[in-house]
VEXDO-545840 format. One line per 2 residues: number of its first residue (from 1); their letters; for each residue y, z, x of N, C-alpha, C, O, CB. Coordinates in steps of 0.001 Angstrom, whole numbers. Glycine has a CB too. Layout:
NUM = a = Y Z X Y Z X Y Z X Y Z X Y Z X | ...
//
This chain:
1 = xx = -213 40056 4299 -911 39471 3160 -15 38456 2445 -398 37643 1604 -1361 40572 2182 | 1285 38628 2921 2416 37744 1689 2100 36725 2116 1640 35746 1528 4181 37846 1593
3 = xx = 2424 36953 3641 2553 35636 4287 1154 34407 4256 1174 33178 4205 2897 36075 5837 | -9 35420 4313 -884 34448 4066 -1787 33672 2551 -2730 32917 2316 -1640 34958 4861
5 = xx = -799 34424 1875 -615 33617 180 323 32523 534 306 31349 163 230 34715 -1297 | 1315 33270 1491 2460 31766 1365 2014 30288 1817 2197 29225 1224 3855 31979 2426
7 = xx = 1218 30598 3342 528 29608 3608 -964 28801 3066 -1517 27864 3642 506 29932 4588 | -1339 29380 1980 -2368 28853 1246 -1698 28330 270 -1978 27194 -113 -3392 29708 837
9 = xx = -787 28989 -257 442 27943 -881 820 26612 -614 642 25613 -1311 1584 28397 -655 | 1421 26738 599 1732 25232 1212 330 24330 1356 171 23138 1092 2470 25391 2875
11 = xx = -475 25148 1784 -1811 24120 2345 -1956 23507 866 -1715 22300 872 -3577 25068 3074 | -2293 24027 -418 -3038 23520 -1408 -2105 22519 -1993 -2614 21693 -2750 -3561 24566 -2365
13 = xx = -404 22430 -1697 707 21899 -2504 521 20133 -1088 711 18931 -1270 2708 23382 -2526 | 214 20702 -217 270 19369 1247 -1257 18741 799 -1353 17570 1167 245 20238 3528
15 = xx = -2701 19339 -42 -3549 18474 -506 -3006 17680 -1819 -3173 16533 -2235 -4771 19208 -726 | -2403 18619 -2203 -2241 17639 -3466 -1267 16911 -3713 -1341 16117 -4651 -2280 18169 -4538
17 = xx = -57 17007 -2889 926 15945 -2550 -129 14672 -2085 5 13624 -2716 2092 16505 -1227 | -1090 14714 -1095 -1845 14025 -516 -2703 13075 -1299 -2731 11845 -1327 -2446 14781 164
19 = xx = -3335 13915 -1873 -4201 13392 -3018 -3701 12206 -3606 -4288 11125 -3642 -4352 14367 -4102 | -2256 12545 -4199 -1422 11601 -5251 -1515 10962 -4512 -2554 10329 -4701 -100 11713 -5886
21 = xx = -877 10553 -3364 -283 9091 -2881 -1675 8473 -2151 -1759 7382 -1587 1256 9240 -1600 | -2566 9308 -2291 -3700 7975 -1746 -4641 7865 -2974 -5862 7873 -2816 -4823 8388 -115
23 = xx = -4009 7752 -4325 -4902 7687 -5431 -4654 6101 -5480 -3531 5751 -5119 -4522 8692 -6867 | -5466 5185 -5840 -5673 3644 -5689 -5405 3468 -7082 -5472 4406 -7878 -7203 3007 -5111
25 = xx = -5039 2039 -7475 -4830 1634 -8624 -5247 97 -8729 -4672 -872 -8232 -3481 1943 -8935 | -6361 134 -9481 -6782 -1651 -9475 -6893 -1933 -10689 -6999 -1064 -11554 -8226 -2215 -8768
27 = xx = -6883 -3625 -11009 -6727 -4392 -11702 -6929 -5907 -11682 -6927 -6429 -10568 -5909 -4088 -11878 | -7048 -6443 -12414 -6920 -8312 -12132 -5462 -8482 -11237 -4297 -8095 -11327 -6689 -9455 -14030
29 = xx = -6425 -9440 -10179 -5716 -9593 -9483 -4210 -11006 -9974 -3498 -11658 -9211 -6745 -9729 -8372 | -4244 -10993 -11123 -3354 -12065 -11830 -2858 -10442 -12260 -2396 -10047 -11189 -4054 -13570 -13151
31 = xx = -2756 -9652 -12946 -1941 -8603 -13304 -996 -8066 -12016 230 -8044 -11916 -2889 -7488 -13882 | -2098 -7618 -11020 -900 -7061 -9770 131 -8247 -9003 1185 -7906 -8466 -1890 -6320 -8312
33 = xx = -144 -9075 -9025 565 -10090 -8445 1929 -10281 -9262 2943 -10380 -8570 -319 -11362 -8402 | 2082 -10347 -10733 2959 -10784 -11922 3703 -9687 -11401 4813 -9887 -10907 2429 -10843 -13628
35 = xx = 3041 -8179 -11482 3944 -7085 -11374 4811 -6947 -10184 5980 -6567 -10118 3238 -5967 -11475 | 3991 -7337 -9251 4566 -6670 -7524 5841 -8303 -7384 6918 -8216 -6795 2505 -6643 -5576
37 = xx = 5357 -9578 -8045 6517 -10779 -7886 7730 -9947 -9515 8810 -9357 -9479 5457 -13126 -8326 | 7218 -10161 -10167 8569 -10132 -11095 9367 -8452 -11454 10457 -8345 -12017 8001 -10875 -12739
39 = xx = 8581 -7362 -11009 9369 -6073 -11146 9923 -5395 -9955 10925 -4681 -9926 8569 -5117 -11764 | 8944 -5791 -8729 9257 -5401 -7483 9796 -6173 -6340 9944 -5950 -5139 8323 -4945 -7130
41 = xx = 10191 -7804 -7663 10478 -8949 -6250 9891 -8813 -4892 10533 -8704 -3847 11977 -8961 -5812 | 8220 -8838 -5061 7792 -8923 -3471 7057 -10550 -3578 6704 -11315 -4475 6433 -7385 -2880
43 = xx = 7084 -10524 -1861 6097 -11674 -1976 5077 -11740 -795 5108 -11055 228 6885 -13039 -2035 | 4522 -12326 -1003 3020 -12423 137 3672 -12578 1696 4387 -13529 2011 1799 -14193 -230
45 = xx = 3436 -11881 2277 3615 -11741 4011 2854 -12379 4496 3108 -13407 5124 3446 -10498 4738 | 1480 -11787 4263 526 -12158 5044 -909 -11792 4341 -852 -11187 3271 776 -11524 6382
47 = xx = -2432 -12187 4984 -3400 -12079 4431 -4347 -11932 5611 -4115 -12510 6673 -3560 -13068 3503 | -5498 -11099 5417 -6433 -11297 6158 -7967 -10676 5668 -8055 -9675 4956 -5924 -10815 7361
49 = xx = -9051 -11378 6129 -10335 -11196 5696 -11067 -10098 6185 -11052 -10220 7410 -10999 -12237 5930 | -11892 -8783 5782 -11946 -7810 6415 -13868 -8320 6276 -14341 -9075 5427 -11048 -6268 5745
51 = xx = -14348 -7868 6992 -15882 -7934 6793 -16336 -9310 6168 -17519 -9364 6506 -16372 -6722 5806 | -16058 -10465 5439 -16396 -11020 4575 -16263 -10636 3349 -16544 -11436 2457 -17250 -11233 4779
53 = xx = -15773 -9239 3011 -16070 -8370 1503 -14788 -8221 1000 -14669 -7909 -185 -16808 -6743 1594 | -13780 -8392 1710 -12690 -8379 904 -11332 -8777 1955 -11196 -8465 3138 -12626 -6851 141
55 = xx = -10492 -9493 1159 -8960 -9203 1455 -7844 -8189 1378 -7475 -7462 455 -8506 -9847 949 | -7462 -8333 2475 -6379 -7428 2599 -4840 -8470 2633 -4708 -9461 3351 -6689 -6442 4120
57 = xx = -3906 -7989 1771 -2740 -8725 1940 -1717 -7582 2165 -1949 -6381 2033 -2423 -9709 700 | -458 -8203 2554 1057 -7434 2689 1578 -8521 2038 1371 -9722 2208 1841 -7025 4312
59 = xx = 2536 -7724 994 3735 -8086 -241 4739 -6986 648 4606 -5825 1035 3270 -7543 -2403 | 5752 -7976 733 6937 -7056 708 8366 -7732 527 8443 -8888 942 6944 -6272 2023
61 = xx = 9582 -7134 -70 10784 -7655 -893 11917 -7771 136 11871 -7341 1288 11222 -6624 -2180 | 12703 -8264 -311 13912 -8354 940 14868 -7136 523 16044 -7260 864 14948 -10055 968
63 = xx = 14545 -6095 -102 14864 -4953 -352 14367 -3913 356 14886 -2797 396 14691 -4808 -1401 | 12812 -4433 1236 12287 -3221 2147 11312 -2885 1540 10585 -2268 2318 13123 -2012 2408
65 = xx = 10755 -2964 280 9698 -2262 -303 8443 -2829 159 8686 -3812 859 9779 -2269 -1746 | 6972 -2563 29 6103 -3103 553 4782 -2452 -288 4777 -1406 -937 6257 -2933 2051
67 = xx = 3533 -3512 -45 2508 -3187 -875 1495 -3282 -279 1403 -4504 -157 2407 -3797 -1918 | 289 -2681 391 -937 -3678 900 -1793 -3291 -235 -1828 -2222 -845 -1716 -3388 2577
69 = xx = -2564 -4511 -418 -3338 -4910 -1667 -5125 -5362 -720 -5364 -5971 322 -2263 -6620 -2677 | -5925 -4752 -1654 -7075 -5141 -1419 -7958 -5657 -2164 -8646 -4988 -2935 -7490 -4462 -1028
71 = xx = -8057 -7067 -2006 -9031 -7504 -3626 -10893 -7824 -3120 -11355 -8279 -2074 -8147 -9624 -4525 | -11360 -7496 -3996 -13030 -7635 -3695 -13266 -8944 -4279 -12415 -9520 -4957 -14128 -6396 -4464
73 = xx = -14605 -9497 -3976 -15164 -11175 -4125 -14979 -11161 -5368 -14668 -12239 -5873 -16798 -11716 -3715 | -15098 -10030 -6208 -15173 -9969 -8164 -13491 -10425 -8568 -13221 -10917 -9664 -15590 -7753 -9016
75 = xx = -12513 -10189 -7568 -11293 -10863 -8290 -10563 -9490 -8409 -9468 -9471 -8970 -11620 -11765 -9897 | -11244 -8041 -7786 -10788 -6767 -8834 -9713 -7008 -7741 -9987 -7680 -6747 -11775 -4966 -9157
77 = xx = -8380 -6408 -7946 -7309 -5847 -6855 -7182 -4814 -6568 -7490 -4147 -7556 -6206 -5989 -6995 | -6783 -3925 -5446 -6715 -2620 -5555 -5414 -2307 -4525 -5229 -2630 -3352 -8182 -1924 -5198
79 = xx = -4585 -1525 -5492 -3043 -1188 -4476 -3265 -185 -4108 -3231 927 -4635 -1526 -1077 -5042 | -3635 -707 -2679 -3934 810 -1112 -3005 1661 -736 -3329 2814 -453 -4163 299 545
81 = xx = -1624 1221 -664 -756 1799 -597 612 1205 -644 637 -25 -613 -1009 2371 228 | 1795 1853 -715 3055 1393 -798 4057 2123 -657 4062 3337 -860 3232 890 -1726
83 = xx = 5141 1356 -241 6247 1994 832 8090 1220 683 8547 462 -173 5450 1527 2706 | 8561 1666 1578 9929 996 1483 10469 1175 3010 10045 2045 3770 11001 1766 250
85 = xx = 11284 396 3279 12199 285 4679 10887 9 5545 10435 839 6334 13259 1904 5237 | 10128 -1681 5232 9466 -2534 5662 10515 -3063 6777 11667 -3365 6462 8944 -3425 4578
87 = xx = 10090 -3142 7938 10711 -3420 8803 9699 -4742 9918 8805 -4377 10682 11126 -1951 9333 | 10109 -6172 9751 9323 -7540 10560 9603 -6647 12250 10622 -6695 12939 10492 -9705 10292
89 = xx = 8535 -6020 12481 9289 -6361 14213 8074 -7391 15076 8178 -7244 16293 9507 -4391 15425 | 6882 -8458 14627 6551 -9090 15393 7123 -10602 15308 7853 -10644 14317 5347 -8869 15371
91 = xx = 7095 -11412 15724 6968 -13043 15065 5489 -13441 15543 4880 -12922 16479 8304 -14358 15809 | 5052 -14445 14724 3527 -14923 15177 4084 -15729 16635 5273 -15957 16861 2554 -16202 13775
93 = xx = 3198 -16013 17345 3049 -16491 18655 2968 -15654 19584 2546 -16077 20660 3906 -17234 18993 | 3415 -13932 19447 3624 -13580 20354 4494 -13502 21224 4483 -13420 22453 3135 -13776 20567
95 = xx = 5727 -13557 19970 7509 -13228 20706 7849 -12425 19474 7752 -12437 18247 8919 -14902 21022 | 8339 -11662 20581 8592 -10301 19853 10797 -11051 19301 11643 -11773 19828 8301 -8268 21597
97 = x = 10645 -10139 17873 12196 -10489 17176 13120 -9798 18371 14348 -9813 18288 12541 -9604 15321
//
C-alpha cells in the first residue's frame, strides 16, 4: 500500500511539473519582442507560416537560450515554449555545420 501512495505521488507531482511548463503566456506582440530582445538578448532565427492562421518564430541568444513564439492574424503573441543550450546543427541549403 506504501508503495502505491508513493507512486501516485510521483504521478500527480510529473502532471503538475507538466502542467507548469506547458502553461502559455500571450501578449502584444510589441511587448514579447522588447522582452525576449532587451532582457533575454534573443533574436529572430527564423519564421514560418502554419495553416495561414498563424506564425511560428524561433528567438534565440548567443547564450543558448531560446523561445518559439506563436502570434495569431489579431497581433496576439503566445510563448509556446522555452529553453536553453540551443544548439544550430542545420545550415539552409542543405549542408549540414
Amino acid at each position: 500500500m506504501k508503495n502505491l501512495l508513493v507512486g501516485l505521488s510521483l504521478v500527480l507531482l510529473t502532471a503538475q511539473n507538466t502542467q507548469a511548463q506547458t502553461q502559455v503566456t500571450c501578449a502584444d506582440r510589441k511587448e514579447v519582442i522588447a522582452k525576449l530582445s532587451e532582457q533575454y538578448g534573443e533574436g529572430q532565427l527564423g519564421f514560418g507560416m502554419a495553416d495561414g492562421t498563424a506564425i511560428f518564430e524561433i528567438w534565440v541568444s548567443d547564450s543558448g537560450t531560446w523561445t518559439i513564439l506563436k502570434t495569431s492574424p489579431n497581433g496576439l503573441t503566445c510563448v509556446m515554449a522555452v529553453g536553453d543550450q540551443w544548439n544550430t546543427t542545420h545550415k539552409l541549403g542543405g549542408k549540414d555545420s
